[in-house]
C-alpha positions as a printed NumPy array, in Angstrom:
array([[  0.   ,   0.   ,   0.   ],
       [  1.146,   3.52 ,  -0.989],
       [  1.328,   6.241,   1.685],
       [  0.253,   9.793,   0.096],
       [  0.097,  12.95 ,   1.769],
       [ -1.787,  15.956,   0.676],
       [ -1.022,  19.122,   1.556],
       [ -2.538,  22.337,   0.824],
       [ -3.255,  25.747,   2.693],
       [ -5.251,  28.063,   1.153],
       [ -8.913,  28.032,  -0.649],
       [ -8.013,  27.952,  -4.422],
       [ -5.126,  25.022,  -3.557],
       [ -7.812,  23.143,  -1.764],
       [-10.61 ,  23.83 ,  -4.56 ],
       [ -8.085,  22.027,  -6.99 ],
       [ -7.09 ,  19.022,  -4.969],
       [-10.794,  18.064,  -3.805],
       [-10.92 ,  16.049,  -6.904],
       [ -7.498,  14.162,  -6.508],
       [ -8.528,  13.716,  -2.756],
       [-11.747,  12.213,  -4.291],
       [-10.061,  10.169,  -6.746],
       [ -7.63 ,   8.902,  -4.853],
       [-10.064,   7.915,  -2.069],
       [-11.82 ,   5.241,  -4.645],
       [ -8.729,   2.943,  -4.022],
       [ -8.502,   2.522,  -0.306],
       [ -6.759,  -0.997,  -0.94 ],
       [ -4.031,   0.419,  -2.692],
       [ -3.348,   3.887,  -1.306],
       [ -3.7  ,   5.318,   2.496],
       [ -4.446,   9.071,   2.243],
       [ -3.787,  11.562,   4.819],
       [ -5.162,  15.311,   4.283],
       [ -2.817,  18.07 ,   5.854],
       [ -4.251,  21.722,   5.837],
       [ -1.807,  24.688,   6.91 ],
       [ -4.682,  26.893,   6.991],
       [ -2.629,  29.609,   5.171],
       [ -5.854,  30.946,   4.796],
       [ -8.393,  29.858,   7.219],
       [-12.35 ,  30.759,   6.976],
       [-11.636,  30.383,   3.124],
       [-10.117,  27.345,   2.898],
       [-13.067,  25.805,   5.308],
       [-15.675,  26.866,   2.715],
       [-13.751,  24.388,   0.7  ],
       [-13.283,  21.926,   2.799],
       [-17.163,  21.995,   3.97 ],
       [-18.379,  22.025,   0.104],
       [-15.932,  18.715,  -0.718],
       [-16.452,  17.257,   2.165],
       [-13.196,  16.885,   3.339],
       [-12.392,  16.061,   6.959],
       [ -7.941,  16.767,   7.267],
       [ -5.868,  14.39 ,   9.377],
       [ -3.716,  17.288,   9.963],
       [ -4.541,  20.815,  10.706],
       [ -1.354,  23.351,  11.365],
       [ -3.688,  26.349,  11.851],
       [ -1.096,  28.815,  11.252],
       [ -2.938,  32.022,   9.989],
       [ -2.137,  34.86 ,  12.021],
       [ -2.812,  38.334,  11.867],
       [ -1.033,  40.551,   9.774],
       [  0.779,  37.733,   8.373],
       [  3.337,  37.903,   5.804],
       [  5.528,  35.543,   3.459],
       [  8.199,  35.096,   6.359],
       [  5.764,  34.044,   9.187],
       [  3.984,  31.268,   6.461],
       [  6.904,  29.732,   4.833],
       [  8.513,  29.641,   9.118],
       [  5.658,  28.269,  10.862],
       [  4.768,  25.602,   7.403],
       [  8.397,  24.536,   7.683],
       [  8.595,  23.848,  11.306],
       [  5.129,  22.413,  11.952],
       [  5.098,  19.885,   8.7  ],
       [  8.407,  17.936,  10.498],
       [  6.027,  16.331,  12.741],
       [  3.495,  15.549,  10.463],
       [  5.724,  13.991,   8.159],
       [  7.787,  12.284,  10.999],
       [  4.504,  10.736,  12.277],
       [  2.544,  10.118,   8.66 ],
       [  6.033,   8.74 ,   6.799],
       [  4.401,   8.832,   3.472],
       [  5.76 ,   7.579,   0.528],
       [  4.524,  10.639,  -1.848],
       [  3.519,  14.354,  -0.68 ],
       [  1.154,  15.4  ,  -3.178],
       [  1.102,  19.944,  -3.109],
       [ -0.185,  22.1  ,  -5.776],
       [  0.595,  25.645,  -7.807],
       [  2.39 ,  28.391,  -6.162],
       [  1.398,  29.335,  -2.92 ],
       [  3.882,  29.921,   0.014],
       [  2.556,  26.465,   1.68 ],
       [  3.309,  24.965,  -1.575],
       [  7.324,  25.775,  -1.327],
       [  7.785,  25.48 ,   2.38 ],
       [  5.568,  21.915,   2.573],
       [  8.122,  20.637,  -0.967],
       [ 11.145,  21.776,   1.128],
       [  9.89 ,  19.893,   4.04 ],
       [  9.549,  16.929,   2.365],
       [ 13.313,  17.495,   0.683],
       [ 14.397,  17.846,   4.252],
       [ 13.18 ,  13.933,   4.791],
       [ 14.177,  12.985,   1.623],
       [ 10.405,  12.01 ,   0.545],
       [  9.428,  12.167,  -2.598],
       [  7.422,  15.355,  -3.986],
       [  4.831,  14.794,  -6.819],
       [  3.772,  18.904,  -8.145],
       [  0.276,  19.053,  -9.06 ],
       [ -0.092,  21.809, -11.888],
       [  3.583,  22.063, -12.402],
       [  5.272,  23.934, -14.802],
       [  3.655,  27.391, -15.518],
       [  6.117,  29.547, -15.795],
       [  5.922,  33.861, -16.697],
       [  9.83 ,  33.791, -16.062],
       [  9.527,  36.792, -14.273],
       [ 10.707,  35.785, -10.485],
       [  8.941,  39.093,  -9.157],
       [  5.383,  38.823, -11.611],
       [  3.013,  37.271,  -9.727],
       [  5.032,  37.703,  -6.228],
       [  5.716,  35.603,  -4.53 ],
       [  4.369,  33.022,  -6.606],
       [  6.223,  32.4  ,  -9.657],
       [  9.402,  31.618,  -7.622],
       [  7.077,  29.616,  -5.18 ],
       [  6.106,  27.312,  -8.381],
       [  9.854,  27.07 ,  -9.959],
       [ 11.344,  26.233,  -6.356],
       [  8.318,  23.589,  -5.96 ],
       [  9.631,  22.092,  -9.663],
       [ 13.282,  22.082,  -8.278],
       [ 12.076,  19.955,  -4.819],
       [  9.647,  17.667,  -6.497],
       [ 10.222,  14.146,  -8.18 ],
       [  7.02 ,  14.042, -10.346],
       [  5.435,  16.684, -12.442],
       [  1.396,  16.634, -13.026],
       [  1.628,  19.635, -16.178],
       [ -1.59 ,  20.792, -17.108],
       [ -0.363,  21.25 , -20.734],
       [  1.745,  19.922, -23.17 ],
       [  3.5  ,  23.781, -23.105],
       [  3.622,  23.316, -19.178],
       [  5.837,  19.759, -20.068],
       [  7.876,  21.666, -22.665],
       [  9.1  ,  24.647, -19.862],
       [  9.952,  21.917, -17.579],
       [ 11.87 ,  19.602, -20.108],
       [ 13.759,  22.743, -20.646],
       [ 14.876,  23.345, -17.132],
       [ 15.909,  19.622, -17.203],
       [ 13.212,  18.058, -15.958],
       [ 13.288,  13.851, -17.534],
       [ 10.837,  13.506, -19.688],
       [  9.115,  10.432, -17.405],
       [  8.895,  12.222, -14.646],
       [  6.298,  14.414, -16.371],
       [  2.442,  13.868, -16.701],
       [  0.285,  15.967, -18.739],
       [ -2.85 ,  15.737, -17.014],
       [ -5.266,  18.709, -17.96 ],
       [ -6.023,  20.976, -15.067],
       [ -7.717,  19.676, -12.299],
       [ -9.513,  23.229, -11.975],
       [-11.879,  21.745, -14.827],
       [-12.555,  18.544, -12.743],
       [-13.579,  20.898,  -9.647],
       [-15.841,  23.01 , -11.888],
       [-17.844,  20.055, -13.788],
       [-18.09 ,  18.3  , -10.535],
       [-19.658,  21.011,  -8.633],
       [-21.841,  22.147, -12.321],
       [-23.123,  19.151, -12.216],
       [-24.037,  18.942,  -8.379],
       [-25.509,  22.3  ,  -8.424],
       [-27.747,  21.349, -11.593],
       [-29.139,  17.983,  -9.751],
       [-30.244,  19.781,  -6.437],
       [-32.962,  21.772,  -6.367],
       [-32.076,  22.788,  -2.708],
       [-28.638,  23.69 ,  -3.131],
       [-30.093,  25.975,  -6.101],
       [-31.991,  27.548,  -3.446],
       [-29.399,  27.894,  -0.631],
       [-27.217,  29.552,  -3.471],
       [-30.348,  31.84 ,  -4.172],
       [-30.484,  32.906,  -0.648],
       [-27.031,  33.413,  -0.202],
       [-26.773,  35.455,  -3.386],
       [-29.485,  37.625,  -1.483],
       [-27.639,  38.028,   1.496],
       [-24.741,  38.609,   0.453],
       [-25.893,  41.624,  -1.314],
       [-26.559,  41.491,  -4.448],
       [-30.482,  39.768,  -5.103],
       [-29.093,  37.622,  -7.92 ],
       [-32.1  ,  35.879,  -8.21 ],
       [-33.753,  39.029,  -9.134],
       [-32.034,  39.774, -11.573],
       [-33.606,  39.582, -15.087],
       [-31.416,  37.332, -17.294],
       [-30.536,  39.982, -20.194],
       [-28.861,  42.376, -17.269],
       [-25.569,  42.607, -17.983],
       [-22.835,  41.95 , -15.252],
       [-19.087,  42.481, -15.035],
       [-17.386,  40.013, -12.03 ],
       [-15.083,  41.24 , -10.298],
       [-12.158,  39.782,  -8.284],
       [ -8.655,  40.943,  -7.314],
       [ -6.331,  39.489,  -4.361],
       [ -2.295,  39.465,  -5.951],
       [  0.239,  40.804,  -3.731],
       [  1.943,  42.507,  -6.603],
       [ -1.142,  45.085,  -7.245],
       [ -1.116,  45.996,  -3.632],
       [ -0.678,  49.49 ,  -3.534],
       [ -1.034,  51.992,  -6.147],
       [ -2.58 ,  48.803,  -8.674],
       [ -5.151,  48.212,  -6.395],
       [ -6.038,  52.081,  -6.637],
       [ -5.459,  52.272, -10.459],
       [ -8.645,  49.382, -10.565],
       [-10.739,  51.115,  -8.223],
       [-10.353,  54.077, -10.675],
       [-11.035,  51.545, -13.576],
       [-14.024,  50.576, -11.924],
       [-15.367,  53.847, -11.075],
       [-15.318,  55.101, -14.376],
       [-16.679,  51.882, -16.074],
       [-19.672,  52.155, -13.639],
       [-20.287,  55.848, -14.864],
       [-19.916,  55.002, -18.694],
       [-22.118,  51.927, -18.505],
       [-25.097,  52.549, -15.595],
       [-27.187,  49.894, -16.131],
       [-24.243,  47.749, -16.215],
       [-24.042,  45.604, -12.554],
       [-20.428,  45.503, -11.147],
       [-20.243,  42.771,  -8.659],
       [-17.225,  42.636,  -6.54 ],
       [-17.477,  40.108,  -4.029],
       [-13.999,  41.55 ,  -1.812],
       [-10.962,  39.561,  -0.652],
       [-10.369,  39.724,   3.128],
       [ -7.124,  41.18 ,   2.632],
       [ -6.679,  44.793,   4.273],
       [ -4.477,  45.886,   1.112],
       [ -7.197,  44.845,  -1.093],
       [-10.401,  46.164,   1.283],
       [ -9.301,  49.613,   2.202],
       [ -9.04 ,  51.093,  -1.095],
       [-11.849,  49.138,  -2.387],
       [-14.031,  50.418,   0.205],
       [-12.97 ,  53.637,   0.571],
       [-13.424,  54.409,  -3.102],
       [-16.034,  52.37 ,  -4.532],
       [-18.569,  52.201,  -1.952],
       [-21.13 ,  54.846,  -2.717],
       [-21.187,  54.133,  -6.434],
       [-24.846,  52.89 ,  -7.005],
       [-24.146,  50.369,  -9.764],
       [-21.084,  48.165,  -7.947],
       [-22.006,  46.12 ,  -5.58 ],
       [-19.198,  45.59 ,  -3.101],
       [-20.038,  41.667,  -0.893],
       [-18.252,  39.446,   0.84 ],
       [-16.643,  36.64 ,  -0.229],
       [-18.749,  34.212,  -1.789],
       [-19.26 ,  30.304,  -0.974],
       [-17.571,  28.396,  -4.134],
       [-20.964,  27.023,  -5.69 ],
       [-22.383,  30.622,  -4.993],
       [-19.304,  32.171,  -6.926],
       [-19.64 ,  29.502,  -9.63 ],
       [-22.973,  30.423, -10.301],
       [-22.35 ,  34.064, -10.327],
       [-19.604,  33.538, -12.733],
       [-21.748,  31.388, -14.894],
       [-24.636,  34.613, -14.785],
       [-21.531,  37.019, -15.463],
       [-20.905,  38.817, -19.219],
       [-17.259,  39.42 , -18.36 ],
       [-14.74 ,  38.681, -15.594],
       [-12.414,  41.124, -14.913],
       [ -9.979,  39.672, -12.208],
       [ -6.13 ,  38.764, -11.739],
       [ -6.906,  35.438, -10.652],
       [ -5.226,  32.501, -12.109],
       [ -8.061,  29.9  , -11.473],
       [-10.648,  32.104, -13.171],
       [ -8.447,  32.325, -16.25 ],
       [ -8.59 ,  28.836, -16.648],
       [-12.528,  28.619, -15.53 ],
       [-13.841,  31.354, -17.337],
       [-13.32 ,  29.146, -21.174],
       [-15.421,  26.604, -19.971],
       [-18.129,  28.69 , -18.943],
       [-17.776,  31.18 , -22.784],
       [-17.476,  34.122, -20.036],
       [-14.898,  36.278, -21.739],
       [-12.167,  37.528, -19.011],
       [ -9.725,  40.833, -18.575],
       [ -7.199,  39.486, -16.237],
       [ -5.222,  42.71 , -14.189],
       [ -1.753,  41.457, -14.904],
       [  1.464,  42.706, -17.174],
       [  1.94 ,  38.734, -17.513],
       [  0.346,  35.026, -16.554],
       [  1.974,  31.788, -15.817],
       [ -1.526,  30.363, -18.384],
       [ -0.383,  32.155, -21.2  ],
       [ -2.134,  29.524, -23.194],
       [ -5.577,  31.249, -22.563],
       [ -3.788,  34.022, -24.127],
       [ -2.799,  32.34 , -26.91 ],
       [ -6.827,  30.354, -27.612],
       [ -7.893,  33.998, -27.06 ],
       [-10.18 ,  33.501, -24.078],
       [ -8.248,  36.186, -22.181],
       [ -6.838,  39.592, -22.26 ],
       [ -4.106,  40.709, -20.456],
       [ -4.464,  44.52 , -19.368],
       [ -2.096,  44.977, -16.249],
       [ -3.441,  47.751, -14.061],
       [ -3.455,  50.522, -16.483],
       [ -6.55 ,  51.904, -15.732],
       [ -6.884,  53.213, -19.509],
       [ -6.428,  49.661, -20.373],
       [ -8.651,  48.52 , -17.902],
       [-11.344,  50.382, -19.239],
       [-11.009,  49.851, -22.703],
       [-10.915,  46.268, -22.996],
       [-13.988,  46.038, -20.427],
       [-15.807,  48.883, -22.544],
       [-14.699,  47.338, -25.793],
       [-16.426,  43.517, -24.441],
       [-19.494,  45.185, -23.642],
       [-20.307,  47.26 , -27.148],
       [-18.641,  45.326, -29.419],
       [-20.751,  42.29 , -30.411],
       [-18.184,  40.348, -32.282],
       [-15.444,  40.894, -30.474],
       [-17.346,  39.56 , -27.471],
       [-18.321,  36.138, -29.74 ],
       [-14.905,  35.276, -30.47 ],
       [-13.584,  35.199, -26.82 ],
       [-16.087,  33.545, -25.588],
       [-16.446,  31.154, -28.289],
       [-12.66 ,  30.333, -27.759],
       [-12.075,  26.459, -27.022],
       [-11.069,  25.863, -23.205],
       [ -7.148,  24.633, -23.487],
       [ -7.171,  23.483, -19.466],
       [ -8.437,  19.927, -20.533],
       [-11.334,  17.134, -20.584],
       [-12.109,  17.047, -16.795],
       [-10.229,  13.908, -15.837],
       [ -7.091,  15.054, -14.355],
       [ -7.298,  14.29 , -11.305],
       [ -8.067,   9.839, -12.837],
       [ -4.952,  10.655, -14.819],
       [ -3.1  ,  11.823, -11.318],
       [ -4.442,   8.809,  -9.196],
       [ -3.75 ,   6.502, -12.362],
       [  0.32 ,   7.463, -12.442],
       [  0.37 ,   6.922,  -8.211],
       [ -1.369,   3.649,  -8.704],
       [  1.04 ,   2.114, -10.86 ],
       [  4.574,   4.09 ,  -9.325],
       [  6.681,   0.989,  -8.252]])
């Protein structure tokens, strides 16, 4: 039997290792699985874990306030030696590019137990574009033995840094998996429809109210790197968007961060047409995005969503680690110019055709069945 251990800390890592948890969790003869949580974000993450039904063996707990890059990669570092002395698995499984993801690989390194990346090999090549994370994901390829690429251009950056060719798995993105699993449960529950209703309505903005021909731009924005004087350049953006278009709905369900809410707050709040909530349970978000005319957001999970919902997508960044959205043409990259910013969003919403062919662009992120693909390769390691 094959001892894996998954670790994960924050709410988009744990959104796309639900369905490799799942997966893996069909073969209980072959493989004993062990859930670790750092909680690098906490009430987040839990929404996650509640939706997926995911009970950890391991909780670190280590969100603080005020916490920064130091006290996550420290306190991940130190508390993961007793997990792994205790669990002595065979494989830790960690995903992307978050801080938890680099401090959990070099834990592992520190035992000498074998790493296996889950979306490995994005790459922007910029060390400081998205902070900390690109450096996060290229350390993470360095520690880890196995490499689950989401693309065949994923496989190609890593055969160039000298990764062997076998120890690389194009898989798809498990993203996909996460989104057709929770499509479909949404669809087949009446109840849950309604509980999504309701929380729509709470949360601020009566959703179900809406008539389905009202047009709405999504909003989300969280990266470090826009802190600051990007973060003020959208909330300009935004302001003016809402003033050229004002039966347009701008829905901005805000990230707990301080650097992100101040500003936002401060700013937006008294403009009738954006609707400033809280963050948003993942089915509820899904189904907002699916209701959405265009995302604007510097998210990398929405950029590889958004195709498979035809919601075309402005993405606030000078460059992405999923430049093959770029390239299928089912995202624009705009940085935070706010003259760019507004342009590309006004240009989606009056231009007809230009609207068609982005969302019309085929998905590049894969078929759904990752995370089989994933629990296949673990299976049949020696």
């Amino acid at each position: 039997m094959k001892k894996v251990l998954i670790v994960f800390g924050t709410r988009p890592e744990a959104i796309k290792m639900a369905p490799v948890i799942k997966e893996l969790e069909k073969y209980p003869t072959e493989i004993e699985l062990k859930v670790c949580v750092t909680a690098q974000h906490r009430e987040m993450l839990d929404q996650i874990l509640q939706v997926f039904a995911i009970s950890p063996d391991y909780d670190l707990n280590i969100m603080q306030s005020n916490q920064d890059i130091y006290d996550i990669t420290i306190n991940v570092l130190a508390k993961m030696k007793g997990v792994l002395a205790e669990a002595k698995p065979d494989l830790v499984l960690v995903h992307g590019d978050t801080t938890t993801t680099f401090a959990a690989s070099l834990a592992a390194f520190y035992q000498q137990i074998a790493v296996g990346h889950v979306e490995g090999g994005l790459r922007t090549h910029n060390i400081y574009s998205p902070f900390p994370e690109e450096m996060n994901r290229q350390l993470a390829s360095r520690l880890a033995r196995f490499h689950f690429a989401p693309t065949a251009a994923n496989r190609d950056n890593l055969l160039k840094e000298g990764i062997p060719a076998e120890r690389i798995i194009i898989t798809g993105n498990t993203v996909i998996d996460a989104l057709l699993m929770m499509l479909a449960k949404i669809q087949n529950n009446p109840t849950l429809q309604a509980a999504i209703d309701q929380t729509m309505t709470q949360s601020g903005y009566d959703l179900p109210a809406v008539t389905a021909d009202q047009k709405i731009l999504l909003v989300t924005g969280h990266r470090r790197e826009n802190f600051g004087q990007g973060f003020l350049n959208i909330c300009e953006a935004l302001k003016e968007i809402a003033h050229r278009f004002p039966d347009l709905d701008i829905v901005y369900p805000v990230h707990l961060n301080p650097n992100v809410r101040e500003p936002v707050n401060r700013i937006l709040s008294q403009i009738k047409n954006i609707f400033l909530i809280e963050p948003l349970p993942y089915e509820a978000f899904l189904h907002l995005m699916g209701r959405s005319t265009v995302i604007l957001t510097d998210s990398g999970g929405i950029q590889e969503e958004s195709p498979s919902l035809s919601i075309p997508t402005v993405v606030m960044r000078d460059n992405t680690e999923r430049q093959e959205a770029v390239d299928a043409g089912t995202v624009k990259l705009v940085g935070t110019d706010k003259n760019k910013i507004i342009k590309a969003v006004s240009a989606l919403l009056n231009d007809a055709v230009s609207y068609q062919q982005m969302a019309m662009a085929q998905n590049p992120y894969g078929d759904g069945k990752a995370a089989k693909r994933i629990a296949d390769f673990i299976r049949n390691l020696p």
